[in-house]
DRENLUM-350831 format. One line per 2 residues: for each residue x, y, z of C-alpha. Coordinates in Angstrom, 2 decimals. Example, Ala and Ser with C-alpha at 12.3 -4.5 7.8 and 13.67 -1.06 7.14 Angstrom:
<nodes>
12.30/-4.50/7.80  13.67/-1.06/7.14
</nodes>
This chain:
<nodes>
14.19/-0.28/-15.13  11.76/-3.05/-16.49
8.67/-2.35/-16.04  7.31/-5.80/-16.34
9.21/-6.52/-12.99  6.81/-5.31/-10.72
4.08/-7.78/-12.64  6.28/-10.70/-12.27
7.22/-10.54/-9.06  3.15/-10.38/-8.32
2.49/-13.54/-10.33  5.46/-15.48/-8.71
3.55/-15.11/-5.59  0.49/-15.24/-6.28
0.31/-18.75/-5.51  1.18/-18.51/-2.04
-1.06/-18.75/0.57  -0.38/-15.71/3.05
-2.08/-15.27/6.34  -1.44/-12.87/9.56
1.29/-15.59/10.33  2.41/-18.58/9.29
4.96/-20.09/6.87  3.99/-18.13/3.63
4.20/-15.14/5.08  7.70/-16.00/5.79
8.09/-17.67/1.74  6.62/-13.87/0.80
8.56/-11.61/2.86  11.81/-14.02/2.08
10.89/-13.59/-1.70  11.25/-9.41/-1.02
14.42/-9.91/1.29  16.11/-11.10/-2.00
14.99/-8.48/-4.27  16.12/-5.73/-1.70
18.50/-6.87/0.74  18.31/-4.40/2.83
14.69/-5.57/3.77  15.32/-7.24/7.52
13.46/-9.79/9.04  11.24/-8.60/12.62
9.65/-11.11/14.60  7.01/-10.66/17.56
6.46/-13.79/20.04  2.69/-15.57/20.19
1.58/-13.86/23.29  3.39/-10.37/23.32
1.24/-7.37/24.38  1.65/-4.64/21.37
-0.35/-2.03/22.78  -4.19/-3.32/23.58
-3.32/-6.25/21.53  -1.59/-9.36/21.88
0.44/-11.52/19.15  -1.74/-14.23/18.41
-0.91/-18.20/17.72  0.86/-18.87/14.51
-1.50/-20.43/12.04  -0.40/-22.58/8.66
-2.37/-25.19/6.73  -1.64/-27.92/4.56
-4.87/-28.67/2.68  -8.78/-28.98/3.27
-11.38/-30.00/1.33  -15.62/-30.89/1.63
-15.89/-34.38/0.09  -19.76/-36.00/-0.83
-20.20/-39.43/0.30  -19.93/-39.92/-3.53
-16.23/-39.30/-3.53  -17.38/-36.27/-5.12
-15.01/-32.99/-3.81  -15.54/-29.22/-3.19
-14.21/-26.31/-2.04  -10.21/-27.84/-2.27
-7.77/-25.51/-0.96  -5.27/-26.28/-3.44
-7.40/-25.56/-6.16  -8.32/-22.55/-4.63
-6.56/-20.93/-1.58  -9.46/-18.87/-0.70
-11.95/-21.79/-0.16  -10.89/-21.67/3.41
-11.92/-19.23/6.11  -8.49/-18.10/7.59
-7.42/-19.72/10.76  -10.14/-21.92/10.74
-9.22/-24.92/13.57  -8.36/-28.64/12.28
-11.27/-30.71/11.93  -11.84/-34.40/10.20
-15.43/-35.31/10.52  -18.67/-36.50/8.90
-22.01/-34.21/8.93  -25.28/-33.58/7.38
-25.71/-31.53/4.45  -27.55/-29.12/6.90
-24.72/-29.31/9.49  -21.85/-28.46/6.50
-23.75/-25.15/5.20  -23.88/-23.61/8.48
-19.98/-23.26/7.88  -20.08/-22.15/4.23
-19.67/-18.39/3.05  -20.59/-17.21/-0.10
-20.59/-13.62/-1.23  -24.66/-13.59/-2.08
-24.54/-10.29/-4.43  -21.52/-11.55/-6.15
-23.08/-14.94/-7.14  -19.95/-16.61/-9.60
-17.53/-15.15/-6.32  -15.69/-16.79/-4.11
-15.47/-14.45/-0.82  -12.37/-14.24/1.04
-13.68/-14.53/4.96  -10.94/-14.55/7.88
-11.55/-15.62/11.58  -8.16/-14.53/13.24
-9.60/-14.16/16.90  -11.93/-16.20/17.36
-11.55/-20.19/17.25  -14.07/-21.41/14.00
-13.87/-23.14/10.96  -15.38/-22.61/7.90
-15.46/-22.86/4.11  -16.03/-20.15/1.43
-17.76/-20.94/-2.31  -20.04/-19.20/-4.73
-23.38/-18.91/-4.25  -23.92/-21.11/-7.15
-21.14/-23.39/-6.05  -23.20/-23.65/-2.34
-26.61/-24.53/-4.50  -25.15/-26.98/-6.98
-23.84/-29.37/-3.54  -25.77/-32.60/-3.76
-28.02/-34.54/-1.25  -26.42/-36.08/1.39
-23.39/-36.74/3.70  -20.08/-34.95/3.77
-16.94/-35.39/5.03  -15.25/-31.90/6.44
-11.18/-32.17/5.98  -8.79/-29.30/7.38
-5.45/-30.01/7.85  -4.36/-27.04/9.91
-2.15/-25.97/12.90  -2.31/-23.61/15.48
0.36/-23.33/17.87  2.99/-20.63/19.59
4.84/-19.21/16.87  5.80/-15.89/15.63
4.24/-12.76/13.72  6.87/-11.84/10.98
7.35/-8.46/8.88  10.46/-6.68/7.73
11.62/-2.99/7.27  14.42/-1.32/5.84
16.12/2.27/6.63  17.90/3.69/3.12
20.23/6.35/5.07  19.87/9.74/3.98
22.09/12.77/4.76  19.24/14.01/7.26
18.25/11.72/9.49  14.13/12.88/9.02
12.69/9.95/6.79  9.73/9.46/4.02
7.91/6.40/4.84  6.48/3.52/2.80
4.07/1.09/4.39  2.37/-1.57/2.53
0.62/-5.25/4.28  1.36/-9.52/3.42
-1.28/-10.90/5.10  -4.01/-11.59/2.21
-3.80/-14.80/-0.32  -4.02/-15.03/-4.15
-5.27/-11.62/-4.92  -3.63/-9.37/-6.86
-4.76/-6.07/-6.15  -6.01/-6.15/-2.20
-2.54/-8.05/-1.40  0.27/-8.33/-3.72
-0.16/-4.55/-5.66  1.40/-2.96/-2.54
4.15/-4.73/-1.65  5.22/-4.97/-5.19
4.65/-1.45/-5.81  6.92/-0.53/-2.50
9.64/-3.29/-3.44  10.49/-1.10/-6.83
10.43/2.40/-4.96  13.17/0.69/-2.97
15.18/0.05/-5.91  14.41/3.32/-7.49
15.67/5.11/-4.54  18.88/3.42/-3.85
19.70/3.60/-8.32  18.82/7.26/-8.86
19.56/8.60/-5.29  22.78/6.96/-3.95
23.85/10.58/-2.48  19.95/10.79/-1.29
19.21/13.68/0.88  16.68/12.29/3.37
16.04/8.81/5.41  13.58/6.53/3.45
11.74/3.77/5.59  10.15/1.05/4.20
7.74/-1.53/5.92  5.92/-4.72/5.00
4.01/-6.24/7.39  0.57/-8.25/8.21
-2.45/-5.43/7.89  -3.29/-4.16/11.49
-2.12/-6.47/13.65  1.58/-6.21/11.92
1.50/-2.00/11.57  0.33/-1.88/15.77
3.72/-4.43/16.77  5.80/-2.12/14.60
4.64/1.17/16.15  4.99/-0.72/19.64
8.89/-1.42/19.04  9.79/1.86/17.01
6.53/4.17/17.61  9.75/6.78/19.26
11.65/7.00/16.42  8.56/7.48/14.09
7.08/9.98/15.69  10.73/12.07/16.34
11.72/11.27/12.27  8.98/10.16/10.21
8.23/13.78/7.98  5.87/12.19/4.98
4.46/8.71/4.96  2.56/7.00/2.44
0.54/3.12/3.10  0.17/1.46/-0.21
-2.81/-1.00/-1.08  -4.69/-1.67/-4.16
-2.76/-0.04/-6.83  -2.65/-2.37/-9.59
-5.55/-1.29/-11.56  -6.47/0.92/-14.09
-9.51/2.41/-13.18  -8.89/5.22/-10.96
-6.70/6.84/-8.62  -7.59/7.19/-5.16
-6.11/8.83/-1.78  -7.54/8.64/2.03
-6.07/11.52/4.14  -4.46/11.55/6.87
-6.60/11.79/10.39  -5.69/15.60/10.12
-5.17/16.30/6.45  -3.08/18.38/6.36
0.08/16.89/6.54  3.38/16.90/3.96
1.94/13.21/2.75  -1.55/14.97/1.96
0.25/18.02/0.12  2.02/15.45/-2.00
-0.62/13.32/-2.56  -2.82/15.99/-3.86
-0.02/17.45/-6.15  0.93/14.53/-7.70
-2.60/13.12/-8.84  -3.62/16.75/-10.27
-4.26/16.56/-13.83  -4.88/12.49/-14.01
-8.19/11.74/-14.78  -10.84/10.25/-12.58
-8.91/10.99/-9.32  -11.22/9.95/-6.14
-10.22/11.83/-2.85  -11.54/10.24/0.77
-11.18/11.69/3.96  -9.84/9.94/7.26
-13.52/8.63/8.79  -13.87/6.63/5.30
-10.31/4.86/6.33  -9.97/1.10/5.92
-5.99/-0.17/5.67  -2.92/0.82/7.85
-3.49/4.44/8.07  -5.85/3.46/10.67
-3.17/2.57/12.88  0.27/5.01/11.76
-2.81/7.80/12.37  -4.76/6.86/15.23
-4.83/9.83/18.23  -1.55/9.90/20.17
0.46/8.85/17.39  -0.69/10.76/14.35
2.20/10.25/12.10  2.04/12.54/8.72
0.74/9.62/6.69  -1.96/8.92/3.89
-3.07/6.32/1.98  -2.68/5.82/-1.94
-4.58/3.57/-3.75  -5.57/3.05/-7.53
-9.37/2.38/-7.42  -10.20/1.69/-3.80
-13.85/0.62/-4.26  -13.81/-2.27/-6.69
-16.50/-5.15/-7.23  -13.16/-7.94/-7.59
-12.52/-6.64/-3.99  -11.95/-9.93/-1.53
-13.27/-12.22/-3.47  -11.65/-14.91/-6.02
-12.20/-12.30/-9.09  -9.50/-9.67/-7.81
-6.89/-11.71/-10.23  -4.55/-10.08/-13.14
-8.01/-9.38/-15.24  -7.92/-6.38/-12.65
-4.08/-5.90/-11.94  -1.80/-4.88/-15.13
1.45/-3.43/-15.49  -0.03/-0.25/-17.01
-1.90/0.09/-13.78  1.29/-0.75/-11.46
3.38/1.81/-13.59  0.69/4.46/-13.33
1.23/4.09/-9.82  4.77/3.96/-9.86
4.80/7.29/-11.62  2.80/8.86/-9.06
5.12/8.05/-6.29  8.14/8.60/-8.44
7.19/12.02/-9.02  6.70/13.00/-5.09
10.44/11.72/-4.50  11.87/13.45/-7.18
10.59/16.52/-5.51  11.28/15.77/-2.37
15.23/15.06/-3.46  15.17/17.96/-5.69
13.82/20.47/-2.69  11.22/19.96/-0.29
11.51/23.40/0.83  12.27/26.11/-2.08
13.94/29.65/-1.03  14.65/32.88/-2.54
18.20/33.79/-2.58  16.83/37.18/-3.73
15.30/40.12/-1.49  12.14/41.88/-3.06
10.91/40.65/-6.98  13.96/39.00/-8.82
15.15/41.24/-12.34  14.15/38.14/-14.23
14.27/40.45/-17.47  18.04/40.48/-17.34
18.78/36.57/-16.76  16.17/35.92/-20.07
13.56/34.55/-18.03  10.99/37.37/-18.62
9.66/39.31/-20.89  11.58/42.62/-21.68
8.83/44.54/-23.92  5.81/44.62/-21.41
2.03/44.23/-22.77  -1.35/43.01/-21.64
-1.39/39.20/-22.15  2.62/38.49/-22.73
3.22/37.59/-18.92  1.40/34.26/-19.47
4.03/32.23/-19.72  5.99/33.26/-16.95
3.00/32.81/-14.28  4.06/29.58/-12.93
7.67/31.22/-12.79  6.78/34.25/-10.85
4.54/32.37/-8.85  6.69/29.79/-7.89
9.06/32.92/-6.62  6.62/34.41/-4.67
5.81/31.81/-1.99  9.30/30.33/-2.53
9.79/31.32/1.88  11.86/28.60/3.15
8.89/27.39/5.09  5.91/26.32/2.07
6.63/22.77/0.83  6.65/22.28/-2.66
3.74/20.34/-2.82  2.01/23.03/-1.18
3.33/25.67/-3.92  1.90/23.38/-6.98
-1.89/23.40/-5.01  -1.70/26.75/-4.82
-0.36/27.75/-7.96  -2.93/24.78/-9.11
-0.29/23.48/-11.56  1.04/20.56/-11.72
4.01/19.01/-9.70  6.08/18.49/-13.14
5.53/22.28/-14.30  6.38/23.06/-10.90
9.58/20.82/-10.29  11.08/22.33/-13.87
10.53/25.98/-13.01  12.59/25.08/-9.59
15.11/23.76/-11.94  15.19/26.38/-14.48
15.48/29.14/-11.15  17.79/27.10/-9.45
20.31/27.15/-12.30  20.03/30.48/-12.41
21.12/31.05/-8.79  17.44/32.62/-8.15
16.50/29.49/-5.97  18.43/27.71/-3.34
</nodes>
């Protein structure tokens, strides 16, 4: 599989301006619905109650700019898609300098940075520069231009169920609700687009359900748990919310609210041995896990992120300086490595009562001594808590080896009729 794709499919849509609603959301998810077809299009009325929430107006916008009396322009939206505060109202107006800069928002420790500021619930309007942008605006009178809409529409987002032979399902999560940047926004979605495709090339004959959801952050996660929170809850085994994994830096993973879930066991196993690994629990949540693991519906989901804590983060700079396709294919790996497992066996068993006579099927050593049982530690472990009821995430924490090491032994013992 190329592993530029996932790079190029982030720099197509880039561009796009995406928002809780509105028409690029739609251009975005429509983009995905092509590269898996599977992907199917939800859509929640303005006004439906999801939970304590209701679906608000659809938003779009066509342009907005500040101009000088000079002619002189700032802050253009199509220069820039972040120079406007999301969902800000329409307006067409001249005001005083003083007037203008009550509705600008710069990002004051970030000085060069253009902040990314959203007003979904509340009716505003607003513009968002540098610091040094905001200080370099000359004397005098402005004209404010934002050519926006806000009217009964629809909140969109699409799923798709890959069909296993047990109905229980792994879940993938990731949000479309952010503009031009690359990690915050379009790393996720990207990221969940090519497990898709990895799934339905290397596991046609898959044994488990595989769910996949991309939706606007918060607002989209609660409508889906409102329509299918049933099914979730009665199916969903091991879930994972994707967000910010385009970078290099780190690796990072937020637990579930109880940590201690099949998602968590994976997650830990699969980032042992990478370096600079950053673990946060559930009060130091910030994306969907919030919602698929708030009390009452507590599904067995975490978070996995490259570096979660970035200085690029919502502001202009989060751009492909910070998103590469080493980063996205470090990420890739990680999750590639928890399905493999999970299709190879989630749940290892001895076909053998008491300690397995490795000796005789050459996978021990037949002239004992201190020290020559090294290599076989991983093996004999992997035996020992092989029960039927650890997971084999589980087994690699305990045995503090790596998943890979791990998933081989099963392989090795399997073929030898020592595993189930």
């Amino acid at each position: 599989m190329n592993k530029s794709k996932m790079l190029n499919w982030a720099k197509d849509l880039f561009p796009i301006y995406r928002s809780i609603t509105g028409n690029g959301t739609r251009k975005t998810l429509s983009y995905f619905e092509k590269i898996n077809p599977e992907l199917k299009r939800l859509k929640f009325k303005t006004g439906k109650k999801v939970f304590d929430w209701v679906i608000p107006k659809e938003w779009n916008i066509d342009d907005s700019y500040i101009e000088h009396e000079s002619g002189r322009r700032f802050a253009e939206f199509k220069k820039c898609n972040l120079h406007i505060v999301g969902y800000s109202s329409a307006i067409n107006k001249k005001i005083s300098k003083n007037k203008l800069l009550e509705h600008v928002y710069t990002q004051k420790n970030q000085k060069n940075a253009i902040p990314y500021v959203t007003s979904y619930y509340k009716q505003r309007w607003g513009f968002c520069m540098s610091e040094n942008q905001k200080k370099k605006l000359p004397k005098g009178n402005y004209k404010v231009v934002i050519k926006s809409s806000l009217k009964k529409g629809t909140l969109d987002l699409s799923h798709a169920i890959l069909k296993g032979k047990n109905k229980k399902e792994i879940f993938f999560t990731s949000y479309i609700c952010h503009p031009s940047m690359a990690n915050n926004e379009l790393s996720g979605p990207v990221l969940l687009n090519k497990i898709m495709q990895y799934i339905k090339l290397n596991y046609p004959n898959r044994k488990y359900t595989y769910r996949f959801v991309l939706a606007p952050e918060t607002i989209g996660a609660i409508a889906y748990l409102s329509k299918f929170i049933k099914i979730l809850k009665s199916n969903v085994i091991c879930g994972f919310n994707l967000t910010m994994v385009g970078d290099e830096r780190a690796y990072s993973y937020t637990s579930s609210r109880k940590g201690n879930t099949i998602a968590d066991d994976a997650m830990k196993s699969a980032l042992m041995g990478l370096k600079n690994v950053k673990m946060f629990s559930f009060l130091d949540r910030y994306s969907d896990e919030r919602q698929y693991c708030s009390p009452g519906i507590d599904l067995p989901l975490c978070s996995f992120s490259r570096s979660r804590k970035y200085p690029e983060y919502h502001t202009d700079k989060d751009n492909f300086n910070v998103v590469t396709e080493k980063g996205l294919e470090g990420s890739f790996q990680v999750i590639k490595k928890i399905i493999d497992c999970i299709e190879m066996e989630l749940y290892p068993k001895t076909n053998i009562l008491a300690e397995p006579n490795l000796g005789k099927r050459g996978l021990y050593p037949t002239l004992s001594q201190k020290g020559n049982h090294n290599s076989v530690q991983i093996r004999m472990g992997l035996i020992s808590q092989a029960d039927g009821d650890t997971n084999i995430f589980k087994i690699s924490q305990l045995l503090k080896k790596p998943l890979k090491l791990i998933c081989n032994e099963y392989k090795l013992l399997k073929s030898k009729k020592i595993l189930k």
